[in-house]
C-alpha positions, 0 to 999 in steps of 0.5 A: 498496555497489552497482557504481558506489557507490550506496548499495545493501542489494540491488544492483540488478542482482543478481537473486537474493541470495546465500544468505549474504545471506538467512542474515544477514537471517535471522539481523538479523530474528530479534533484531532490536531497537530502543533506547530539530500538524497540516497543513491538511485539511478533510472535504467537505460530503459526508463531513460529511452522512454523518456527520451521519446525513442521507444516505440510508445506511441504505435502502441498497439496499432494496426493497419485496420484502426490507425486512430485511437478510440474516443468515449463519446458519453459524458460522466455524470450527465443523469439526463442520458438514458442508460444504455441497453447492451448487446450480449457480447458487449455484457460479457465483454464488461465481465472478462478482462482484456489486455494480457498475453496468453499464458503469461502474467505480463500486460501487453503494451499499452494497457494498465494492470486490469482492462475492461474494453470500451463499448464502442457502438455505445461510446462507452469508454474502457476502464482502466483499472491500475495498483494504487496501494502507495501511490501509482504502481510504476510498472514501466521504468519511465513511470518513476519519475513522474507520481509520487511515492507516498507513505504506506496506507498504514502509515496515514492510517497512523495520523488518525487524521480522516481529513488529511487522508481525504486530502490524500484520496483527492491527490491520488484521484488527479496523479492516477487521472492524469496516467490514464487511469480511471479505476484505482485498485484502493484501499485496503481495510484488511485487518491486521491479525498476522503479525508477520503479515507481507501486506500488512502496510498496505492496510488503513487500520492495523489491528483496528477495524474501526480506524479503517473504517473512519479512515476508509470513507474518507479516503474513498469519498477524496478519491471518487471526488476526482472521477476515478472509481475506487475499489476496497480489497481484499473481500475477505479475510487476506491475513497473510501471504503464506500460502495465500492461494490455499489457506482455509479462513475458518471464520465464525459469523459474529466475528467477522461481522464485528471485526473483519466487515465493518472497513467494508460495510464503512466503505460500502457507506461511502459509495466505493465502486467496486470490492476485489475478492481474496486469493484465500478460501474462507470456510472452504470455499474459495472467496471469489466463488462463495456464494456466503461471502459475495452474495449473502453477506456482502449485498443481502447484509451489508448492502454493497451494490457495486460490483465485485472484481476478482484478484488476479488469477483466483477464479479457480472454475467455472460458475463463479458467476453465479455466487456474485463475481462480476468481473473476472481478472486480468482475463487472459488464458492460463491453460493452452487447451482452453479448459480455464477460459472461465467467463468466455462468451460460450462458458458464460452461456453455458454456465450461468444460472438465469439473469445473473449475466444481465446483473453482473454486466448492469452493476459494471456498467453502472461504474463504466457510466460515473468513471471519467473517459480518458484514454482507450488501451493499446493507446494510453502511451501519452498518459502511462509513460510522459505525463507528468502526474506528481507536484510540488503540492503533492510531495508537500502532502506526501511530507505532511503525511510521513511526518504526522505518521511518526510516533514517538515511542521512548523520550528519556530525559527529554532528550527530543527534540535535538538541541541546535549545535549538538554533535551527532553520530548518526549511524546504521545503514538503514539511515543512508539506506539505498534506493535500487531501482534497477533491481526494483524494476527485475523483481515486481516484489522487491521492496526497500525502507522506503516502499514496499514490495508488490503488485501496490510498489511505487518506486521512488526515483530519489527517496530522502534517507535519514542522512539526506533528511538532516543534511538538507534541514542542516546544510551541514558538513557530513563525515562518513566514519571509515570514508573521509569528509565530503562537504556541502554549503557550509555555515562559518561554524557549523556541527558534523554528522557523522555517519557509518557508511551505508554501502557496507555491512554495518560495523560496530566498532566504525559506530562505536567510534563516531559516538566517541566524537559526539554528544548524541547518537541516532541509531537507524534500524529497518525491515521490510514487506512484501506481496506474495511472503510474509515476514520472516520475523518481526525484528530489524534487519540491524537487530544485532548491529544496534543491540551491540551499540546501544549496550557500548554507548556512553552518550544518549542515544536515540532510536529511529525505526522504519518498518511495515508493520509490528516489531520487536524492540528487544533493545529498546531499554537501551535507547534512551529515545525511539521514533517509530515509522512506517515506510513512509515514501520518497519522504521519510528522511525530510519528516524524520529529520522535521521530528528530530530537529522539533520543526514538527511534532511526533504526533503518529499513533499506532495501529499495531501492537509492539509485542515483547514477544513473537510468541504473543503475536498470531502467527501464519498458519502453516501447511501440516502434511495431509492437512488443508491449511486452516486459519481459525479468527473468532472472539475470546473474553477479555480477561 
């Protein structure tokens, strides 16, 4: 229990765990063990053209001089082979990325999220390097249907289970292998000391570095056992979203080598390839061009001997280089005079102190020599937008997943799991909460109750709502309060769910209602995360719709929460149950309903801290007039 009585696995305020603490995790991870319908969503017309073979996918990029797609030669893993000796153009060629139009943010046709070309002479192959936060990051609208929607990594870090998430790692190696990709832009171990924080469910361990850790390695070794090189983000200090290009980190050296470095050191243990630097400053330097960060603490100190990639757009001048930034990204030209060409051929020459050019293109094209050759850009039509990547094996370990993620907060008068042949009221939008695809596809950083929003987004085709998840565990009748019935295979007598619409704003007196004619209540409340902004709060979109219920119901009621980070529960002496979740994929109704109906255990474990207050939490830093925007971390005494 945290200062204050928040509901805490790690206080907030304590920046480093004790060691007790990391010995007891220890010892919970190593044997940890575990007893024994669909929400509306349509594909665009352009996802449906693709899919239907008119579009112009398979000419993709090519041209009269080449008319057949590039081929790697070189076989991964063969030890025997001696290791190629490159040309200058071909190193800078692996340092500066490819595939982007100029003066743009968008990819050409054919090519992933990062690409670095393939060696030709040498029959190297290119790397592909492609979002990976909640599964594929589905870019094209044809992509949707054919990955999975997996539960945020904060959700598996909430299983503390390292060999499911192994499993997970191994799973995600063969969907992004089969789409062509063959660097995975994966995980994140970023600690979570903003509360608010947009990426904070993209994270493996919260608030605790120690979880990351475990949870990291395993993650890595599962996914590098599939060929598919991983790369752990974001190097370092990326606490918040707001104002994330220009926030200053003010890190002092003991904290951020017992809280902030150990994920990476775990990671850097597990062979990971490569490590993307942040968009932030850390003590006043920009992290892609900190010769302290990338150099003297990441390969004097903690040993890393991958190489390290930018974030894209955060190389902010020339040199960078020289501090230990091996590989700039995406690689297209932002300034129409030139001026920011920053790993050209030419300002590479010019820029580059001695031998650092032969290091930074040896340690890449030590990665390029383990990746698995797939296919080459502008030709990658086949694997990007038809080949199926998702099965039936993975959306069973996607279930798995979000229903050993859920935790059961509050059971008062053991009211979990639901009794067969109760009458339940299920009510709140969020339990029959839309899946908008179109509006997904318009804006990369739109999020819903089921993904988050950003460059890691996997956009479910079909996720299961709450509502979808009982009616298929049930195949019960369904009423929705204020609509009329609709009816699905029916038992001779069976039980009603009574649900308050989704599709409208959230009506107290409809839920109040439904309550009157059941014997149980499930109240669902949600909110969501995106890249590029920080919450704007830690409460539920529903808050006040569910306050007002909880306090005029007169049966028990349990509380279903679904959010990408901490929360506030205000309410919450009012529910007389709480499951919590976090946003768990195309799965989340199916595991919920698993939890509620006693067909699995709420076995989930929190990463965060629930405070009773935003006033107990750390919040974004902001910018103050005349002053560079600061954020200070270092370690307070226990009281």
């Amino acid at each position: 229990m945290a200062r204050g009585g928040a509901i805490a696995f790690l206080a907030s305020c304590a920046f480093a765990a004790p060691v007790h603490r990391e010995l007891l995790l220890d010892s919970v991870l190593d044997s940890v063990g575990h007893a024994a319908g669909t929400a509306n969503s349509l594909v665009s017309a352009t996802a449906e053209s693709v899919a239907t073979g008119s579009s112009s996918w398979l000419r993709w990029g090519r041209t009269d001089e080449e008319s057949e797609p590039y081929v790697s030669t070189y076989t991964t893993g063969n030890s025997s082979q001696p290791k190629p000796e490159l040309l200058w153009s071909e190193k800078v060629m692996l340092m500066d990325g490819v595939g982007y139009h100029d003066h743009s943010h968008t990819a050409k046709d054919g090519y992933y999220i990062g690409n670095i070309p393939p060696i030709k002479r040498l029959g190297l192959p290119s790397l592909n390097l492609h979002d990976a936060s909640q599964g594929v990051r589905t870019h094209h609208a044809a992509m949707i249907a054919q990955v999975t929607s997996w539960p945020c990594a904060l959700a598996a870090g909430g299983t503390w289970d390292p060999a499911l998430v192994r499993r997970w790692g191994v799973a995600l190696g063969h969907e992004f292998l089969a789409k062509g990709v063959n660097v995975a832009l994966a995980p994140g171990v970023n600690v979570a000391r903003v509360a608010r924080g947009g990426r904070n469910a993209e994270y493996l361990g919260g608030e605790s570095a120690h979880l990351a850790s475990r949870m990291a390695a395993t993650y890595i070794e599962g996914m590098q056992s599939t060929g598919v090189r991983a790369t752990v983000k974001h190097f370092g200090f990326n606490n918040q979203e707001t104002n994330r290009n220009y926030y200053n980190a003010r890190v002092d050296e003991r904290t951020a080598f017992e809280v902030y470095y150990p994920p990476f050191e775990a990671a850097f243990k597990a062979g990971v390839a490569a490590v993307m630097c942040a968009y932030n400053l850390v003590n006043g330097t920009y992290a892609c061009g900190s010769k302290e960060l990338l150099t003297r603490d990441l390969r004097e100190r903690l040993g890393f001997d991958g190489f390290v990639m930018s974030d894209w757009w955060a190389v902010h001048g020339f040199g960078y280089q020289n501090a230990g930034l091996d590989m700039l990204l995406p690689g297209n030209r932002m300034q129409t005079d030139g001026s920011h060409d920053f790993f050209s051929p030419d300002n590479l020459a010019k820029t580059s102190e001695p031998g650092v050019v032969d290091t930074a293109a040896d340690r890449v094209l030590a990665e390029v020599l383990r990746a698995v050759p797939t296919c080459t850009p502008p030709y990658c039509g086949q694997e990007m937008l038809r080949a199926r990547a998702t099965s039936d094996e993975h959306v069973a370990l996607s279930r798995q997943i979000a229903t050993e993620s859920v935790a059961l907060l509050k059971n008062g008068g053991r009211l979990l799991p639901l009794q067969s042949g109760s009458r339940v009221a299920l009510v709140g939008s969020a339990c029959d909460a839309r899946n908008d695809i179109d509006a997904m596809l318009r804006q990369w950083n739109l999020a819903n109750y089921y993904t988050i929003g950003g460059s890691g987004r996997t956009i479910p085709l079909s996720p299961a709502s709450v509502a979808a998840g009982l009616r298929v565990a049930w195949e019960k009748r369904v009423e929705y309060a204020g609509e009329g019935p609709f009816h699905l295979p029916l038992d001779p007598a069976p039980p009603a769910v009574e649900v308050v619409n989704g599709d409208h704003d959230d009506n107290v007196d409809l839920a109040v209602a439904a309550m009157e004619r059941a014997d149980v209540a499930i109240v669902c409340g949600a909110t969501t995360a995106a890249e590029s902004e920080d919450r704007p709060s830690l409460l539920l979109d529903q808050s006040g719709f569910i306050g007002e219920v909880l306090a005029r119901a007169t049966i028990p009621t349990v509380l279903v929460a679904m959010t990408p980070g901490a929360v506030l529960l205000p309410f919450a002496a009012n529910a007389t149950a709480i499951v919590h979740t976090f946003l768990a994929g195309q799965e989340t109704g199916h595991a919920i309903a698993d939890v509620l109906l006693g067909r699995e255990n709420p076995s989930g474990k929190l990463p965060v801290t629930i405070p009773l207050s935003e006033e107990q939490t750390v919040l974004p830093c902001q910018p103050v007039e005349g002053v560079h925007i600061s954020s200070a971390a270092g370690l307070r005494p226990l009281r």
